[in-house]
C-alpha positions in Angstrom: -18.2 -10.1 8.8 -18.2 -8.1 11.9 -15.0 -5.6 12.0 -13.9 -3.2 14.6 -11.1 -0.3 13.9 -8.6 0.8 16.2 -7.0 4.1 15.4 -8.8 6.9 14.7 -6.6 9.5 12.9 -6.1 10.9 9.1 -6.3 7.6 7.4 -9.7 6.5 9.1 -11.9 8.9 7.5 -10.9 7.1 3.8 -11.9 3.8 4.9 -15.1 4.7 6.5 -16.3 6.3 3.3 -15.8 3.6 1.4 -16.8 0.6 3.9 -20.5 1.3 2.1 -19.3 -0.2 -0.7 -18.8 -3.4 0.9 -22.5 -4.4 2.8 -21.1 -7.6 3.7 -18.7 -5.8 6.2 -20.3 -4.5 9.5 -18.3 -1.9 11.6 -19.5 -2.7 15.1 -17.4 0.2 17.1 -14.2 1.8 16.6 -11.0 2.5 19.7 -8.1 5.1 19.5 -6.1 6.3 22.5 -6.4 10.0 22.3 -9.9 9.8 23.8 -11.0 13.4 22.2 -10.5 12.1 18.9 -12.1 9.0 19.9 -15.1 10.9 20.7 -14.8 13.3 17.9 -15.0 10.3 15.3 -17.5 8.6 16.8 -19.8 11.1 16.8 -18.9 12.3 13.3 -19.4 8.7 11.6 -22.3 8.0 13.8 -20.5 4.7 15.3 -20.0 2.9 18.8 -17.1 3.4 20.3 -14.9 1.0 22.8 -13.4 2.8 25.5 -9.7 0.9 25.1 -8.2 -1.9 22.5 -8.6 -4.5 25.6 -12.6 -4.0 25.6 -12.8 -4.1 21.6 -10.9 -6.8 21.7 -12.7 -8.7 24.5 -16.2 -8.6 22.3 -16.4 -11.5 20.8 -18.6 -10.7 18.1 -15.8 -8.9 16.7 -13.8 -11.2 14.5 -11.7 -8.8 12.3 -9.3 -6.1 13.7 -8.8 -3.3 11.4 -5.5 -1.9 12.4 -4.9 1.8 11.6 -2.7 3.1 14.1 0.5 4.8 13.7 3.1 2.6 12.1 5.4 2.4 14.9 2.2 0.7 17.3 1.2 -1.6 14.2 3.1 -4.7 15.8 1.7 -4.2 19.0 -1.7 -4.1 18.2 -1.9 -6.4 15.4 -0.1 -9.1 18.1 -2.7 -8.4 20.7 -5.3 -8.8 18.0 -3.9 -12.1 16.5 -3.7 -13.3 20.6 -7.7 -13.1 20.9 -8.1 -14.9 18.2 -9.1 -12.0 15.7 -8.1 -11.6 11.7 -6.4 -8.9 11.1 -6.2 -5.9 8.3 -3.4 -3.4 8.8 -2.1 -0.2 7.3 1.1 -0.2 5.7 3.8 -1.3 6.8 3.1 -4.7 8.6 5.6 -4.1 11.2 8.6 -1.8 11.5 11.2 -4.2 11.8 11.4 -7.7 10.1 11.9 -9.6 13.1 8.6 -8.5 14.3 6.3 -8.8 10.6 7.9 -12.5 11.0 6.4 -13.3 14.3 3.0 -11.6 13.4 3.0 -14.0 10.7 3.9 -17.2 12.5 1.3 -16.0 14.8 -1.4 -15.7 13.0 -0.7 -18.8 11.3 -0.5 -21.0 15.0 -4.1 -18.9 15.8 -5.4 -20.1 12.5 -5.9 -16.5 11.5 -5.2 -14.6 8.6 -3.3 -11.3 8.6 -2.7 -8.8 5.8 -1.7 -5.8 4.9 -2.5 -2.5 3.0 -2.0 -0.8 0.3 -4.8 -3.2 -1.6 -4.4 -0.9 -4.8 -3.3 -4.0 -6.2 -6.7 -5.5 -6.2 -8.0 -2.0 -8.2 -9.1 -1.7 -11.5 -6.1 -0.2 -13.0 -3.5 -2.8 -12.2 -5.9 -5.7 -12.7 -5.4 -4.2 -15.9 -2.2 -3.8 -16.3 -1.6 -7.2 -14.9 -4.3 -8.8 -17.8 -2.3 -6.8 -20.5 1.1 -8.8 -19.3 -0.6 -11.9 -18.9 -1.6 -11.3 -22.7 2.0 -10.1 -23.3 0.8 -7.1 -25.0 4.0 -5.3 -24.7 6.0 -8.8 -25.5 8.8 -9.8 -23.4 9.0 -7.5 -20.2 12.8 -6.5 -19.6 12.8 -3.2 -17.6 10.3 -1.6 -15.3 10.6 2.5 -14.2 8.5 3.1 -11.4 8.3 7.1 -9.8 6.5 7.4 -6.3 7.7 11.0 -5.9 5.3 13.8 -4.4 7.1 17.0 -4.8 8.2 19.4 -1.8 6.3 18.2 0.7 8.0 20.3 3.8 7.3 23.5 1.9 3.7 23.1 1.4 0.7 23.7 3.9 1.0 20.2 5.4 -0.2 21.8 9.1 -3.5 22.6 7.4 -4.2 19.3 5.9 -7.3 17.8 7.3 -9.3 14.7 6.8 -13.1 15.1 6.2 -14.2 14.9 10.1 -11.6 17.2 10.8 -8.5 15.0 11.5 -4.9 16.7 10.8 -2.7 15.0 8.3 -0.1 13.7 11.0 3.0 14.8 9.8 5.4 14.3 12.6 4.4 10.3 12.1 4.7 10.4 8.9 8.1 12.1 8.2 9.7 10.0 11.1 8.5 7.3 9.7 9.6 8.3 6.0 7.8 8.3 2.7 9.1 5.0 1.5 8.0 2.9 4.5 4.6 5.0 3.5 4.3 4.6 0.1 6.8 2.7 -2.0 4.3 0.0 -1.5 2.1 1.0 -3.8 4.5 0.3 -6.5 6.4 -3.0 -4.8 2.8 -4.7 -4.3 1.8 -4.7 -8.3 5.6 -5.5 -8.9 5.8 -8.9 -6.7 2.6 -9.4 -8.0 2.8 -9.2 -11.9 6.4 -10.6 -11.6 7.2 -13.0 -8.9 9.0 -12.4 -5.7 12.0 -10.2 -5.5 15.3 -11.8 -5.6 17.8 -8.7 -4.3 17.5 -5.1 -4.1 20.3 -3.2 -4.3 19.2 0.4 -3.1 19.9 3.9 -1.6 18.3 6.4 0.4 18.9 9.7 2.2 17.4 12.2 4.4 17.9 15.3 2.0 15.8 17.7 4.7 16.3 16.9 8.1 14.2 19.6 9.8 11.0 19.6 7.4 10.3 23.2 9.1 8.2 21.5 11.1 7.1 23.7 14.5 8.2 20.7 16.6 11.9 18.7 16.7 11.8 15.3 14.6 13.3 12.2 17.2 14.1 10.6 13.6 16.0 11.3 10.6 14.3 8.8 8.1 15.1 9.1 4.6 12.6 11.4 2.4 14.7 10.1 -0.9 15.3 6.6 -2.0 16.1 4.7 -5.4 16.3 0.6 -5.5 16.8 -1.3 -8.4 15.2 -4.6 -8.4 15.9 -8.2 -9.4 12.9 -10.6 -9.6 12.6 -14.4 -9.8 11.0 -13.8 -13.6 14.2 -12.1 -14.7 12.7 -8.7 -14.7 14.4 -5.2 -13.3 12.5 -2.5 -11.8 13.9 0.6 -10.8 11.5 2.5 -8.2 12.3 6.2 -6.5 10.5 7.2 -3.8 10.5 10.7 -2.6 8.8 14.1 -1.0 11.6 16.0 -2.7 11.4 15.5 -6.3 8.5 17.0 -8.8 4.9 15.1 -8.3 5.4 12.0 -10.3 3.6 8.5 -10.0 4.0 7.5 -13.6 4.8 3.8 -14.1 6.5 2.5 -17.3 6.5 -1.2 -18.2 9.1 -1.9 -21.2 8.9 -4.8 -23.4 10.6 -5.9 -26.7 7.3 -4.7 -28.2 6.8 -1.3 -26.4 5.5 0.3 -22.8 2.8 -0.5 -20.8 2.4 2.1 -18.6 -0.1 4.5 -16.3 0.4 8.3 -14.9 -0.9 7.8 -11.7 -1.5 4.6 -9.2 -3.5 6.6 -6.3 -6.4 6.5 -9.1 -7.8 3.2 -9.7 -9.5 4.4 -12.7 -6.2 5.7 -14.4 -6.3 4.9 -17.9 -4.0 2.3 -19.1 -1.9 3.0 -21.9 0.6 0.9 -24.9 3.3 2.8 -27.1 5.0 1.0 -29.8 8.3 1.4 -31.5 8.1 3.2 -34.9 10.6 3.0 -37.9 11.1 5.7 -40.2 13.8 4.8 -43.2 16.7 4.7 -41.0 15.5 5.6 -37.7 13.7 3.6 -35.1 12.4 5.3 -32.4 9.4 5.4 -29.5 5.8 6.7 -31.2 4.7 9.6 -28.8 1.5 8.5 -29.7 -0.7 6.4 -27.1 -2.7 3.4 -27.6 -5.4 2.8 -25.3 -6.1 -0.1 -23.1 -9.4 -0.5 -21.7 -9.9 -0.7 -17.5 -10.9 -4.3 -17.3 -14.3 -2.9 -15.8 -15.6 0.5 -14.6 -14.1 2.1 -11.8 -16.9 2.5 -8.4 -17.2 6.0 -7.1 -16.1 6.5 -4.0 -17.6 9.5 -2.0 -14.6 11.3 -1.2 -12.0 14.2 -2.7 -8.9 14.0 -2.5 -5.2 13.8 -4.0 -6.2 9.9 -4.5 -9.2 8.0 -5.5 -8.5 4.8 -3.9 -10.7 2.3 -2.5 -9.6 1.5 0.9 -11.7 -1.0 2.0 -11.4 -3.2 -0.9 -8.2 -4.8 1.0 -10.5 -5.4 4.0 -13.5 -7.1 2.1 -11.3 -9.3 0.1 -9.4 -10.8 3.3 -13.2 -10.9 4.8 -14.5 -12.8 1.6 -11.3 -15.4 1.7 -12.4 -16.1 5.3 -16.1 -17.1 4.2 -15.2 -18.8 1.1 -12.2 -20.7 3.0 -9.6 -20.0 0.5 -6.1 -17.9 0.5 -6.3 -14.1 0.5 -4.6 -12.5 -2.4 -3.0 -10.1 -0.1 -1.8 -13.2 1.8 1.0 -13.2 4.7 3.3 -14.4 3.2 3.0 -11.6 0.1 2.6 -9.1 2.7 5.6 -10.0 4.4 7.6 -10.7 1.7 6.8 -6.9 0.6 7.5 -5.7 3.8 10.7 -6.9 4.0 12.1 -5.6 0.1 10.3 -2.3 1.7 12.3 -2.0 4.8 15.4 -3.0 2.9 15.0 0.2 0.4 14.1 2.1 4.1 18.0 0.5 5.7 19.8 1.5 2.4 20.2 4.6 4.5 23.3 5.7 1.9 25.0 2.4 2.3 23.7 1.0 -1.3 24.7 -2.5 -0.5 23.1 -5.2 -2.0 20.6 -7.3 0.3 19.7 -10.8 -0.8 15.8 -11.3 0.2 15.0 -14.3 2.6 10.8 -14.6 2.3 8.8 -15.3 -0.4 5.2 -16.2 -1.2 2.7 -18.3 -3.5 1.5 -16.4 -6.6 -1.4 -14.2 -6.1 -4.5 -14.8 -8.1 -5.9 -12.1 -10.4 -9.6 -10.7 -9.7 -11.9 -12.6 -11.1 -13.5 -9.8 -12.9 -9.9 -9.5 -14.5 -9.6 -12.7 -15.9 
């Protein structure tokens, strides 16, 4: 399939270096606004460029959009895509506002397109694992769920030097306007909805703890840079799930079942070793072993050719939307899971310190395993 990017910032760099993985994906050119960084990426990756979004999108060879602009220009492109009759992949979030991930849906559904949306860590080999381990009920009945997306002081560290591999700076005006859960509270709400149904209601809070971020330029927006939901789904299961750039580094993820915890120490790694602990009983006392059982990745992790704080396979989400195109079958990051997602995301985002319960309206089909993870 023939794919074209538009947006050429931080993000870009991740997905180019692991697009090799995929040969059945050609990148025929790549757009951004910001013309110097246009030019700068094009000549870094060795790529064609398009001069705007309305020549990209006028090629008709092109027939997926890869969409990884800033978040707040994610409707607007994805729309314009979807209107000349292209697929579309796009970075988290689908849109900013409900109303808007709706109509991108419907819209892509009256085009006979499909449209999803990142993270696609759900489709990695760690919670293909995870997700085979529940199927087999290794843990027994799953009650509880504690999942931690918290990256430490983020507004004291050298965020202004942060640079992709071509050179890119980490954007961190976007990103703190736009807020770390919108960012990446997905990464934990897409293997939840997955392994356990769609989300009934969230009741949730959130707060802007730092308003300034010492940042050298004034932030138009507030967003929150804490936030804690607990969450009922369909199955009966509760998850709790903090998000934060406040709290200690921690991505650990604990599953907990009458039989014991499933859990990992880190999502951003698709190779991060799956782990069981059981319940021992001593005499009198019953109590959680602090010993781990291992349980093997459902196949080896790929390498993928970059450092980084993650080792995540971008493109993955990109190939398997291509390959449900060719093989005319759903995509297991469909619409309707993206927007479904999107919308228990955006409720977390509103809590804004009103912790009222919100009752969620979508839902979606269940998602299919990989079928190396059957």
């Amino acid at each position: 399939m023939r794919i074209a990017i538009v947006g050429c910032g931080f993000v870009a760099d991740y997905y180019l270096k692991t697009l090799p993985n995929y040969p059945e994906l050609e990148l025929v050119g790549v757009t951004d606004r910001v013309k110097s960084r246009l030019e700068h990426f094009s000549n870094y990756h060795k790529v064609p460029s398009y001069d705007s979004v309305q020549t990209l999108l006028a090629d008709s060879s092109v027939e997926l959009v890869l969409n990884l602009t800033n978040p707040r220009s994610h409707y607007e492109v994805s729309k314009a895509a979807l209107e000349a009759g292209k697929h579309v992949y796009s970075e988290k979030p689908l849109a900013m506002a409900m109303a808007e991930a709706e109509e991108l849906v419907k819209l892509a559904e009256q085009q006979q397109r499909l449209i999803s949306s990142a993270p696609c860590s759900l489709l990695g080999e760690t919670a293909q694992t995870l997700w085979k381990a529940l199927r087999e009920q290794k843990v027994g009945q799953v009650r509880l769920v504690y999942a931690e997306m918290d990256d430490g002081l983020v507004h004291r560290m050298p965020y202004k030097n942060w640079v992709s591999e071509s050179g890119i700076p980490w954007p961190y005006k976007d990103e703190f306007e736009v807020g770390c859960t919108l960012e990446h509270a997905g990464y934990y709400v897409t293997w939840l909805t997955a392994f356990f149904g769609p989300a009934e209601t969230v009741t949730a809070f959130s707060a802007c703890l730092v308003p300034d971020k010492e940042t050298d330029v004034p932030l138009e927006v507030n967003a929150p840079d804490f936030s804690v939901a607990c969450i009922k789904f369909a199955s009966g299961v509760v998850a709790r799930l903090t998000c934060g750039i406040v709290a200690p580094h921690d991505h650990e993820l604990r599953i907990i079942g009458d039989e014991g915890v499933l859990g990992i120490e880190d999502c951003w790694y698709y190779g991060s070793p799956v782990y069981i602990k059981r319940m021992v009983k001593i005499r009198r006392k019953t109590f959680m072993s602090p010993w781990k059982q291992n349980y093997p990745l459902v196949r080896k992790p790929i390498k993928f050719g970059y450092k980084g704080s993650q080792q995540m396979d971008f493109a993955r989400g990109v190939a398997e939307l291509a390959a449900a195109v060719r093989e005319n079958r759903p995509c297991r990051i469909s619409s309707q899971f993206s927007l479904h997602n999107n919308e228990l995301v955006l409720a977390i985002q509103n809590a804004l310190e009103t912790g009222a319960p919100y009752k969620l309206t979508t839902s979606f089909d269940p998602v299919e395993p990989m079928p190396w993870a059957k």
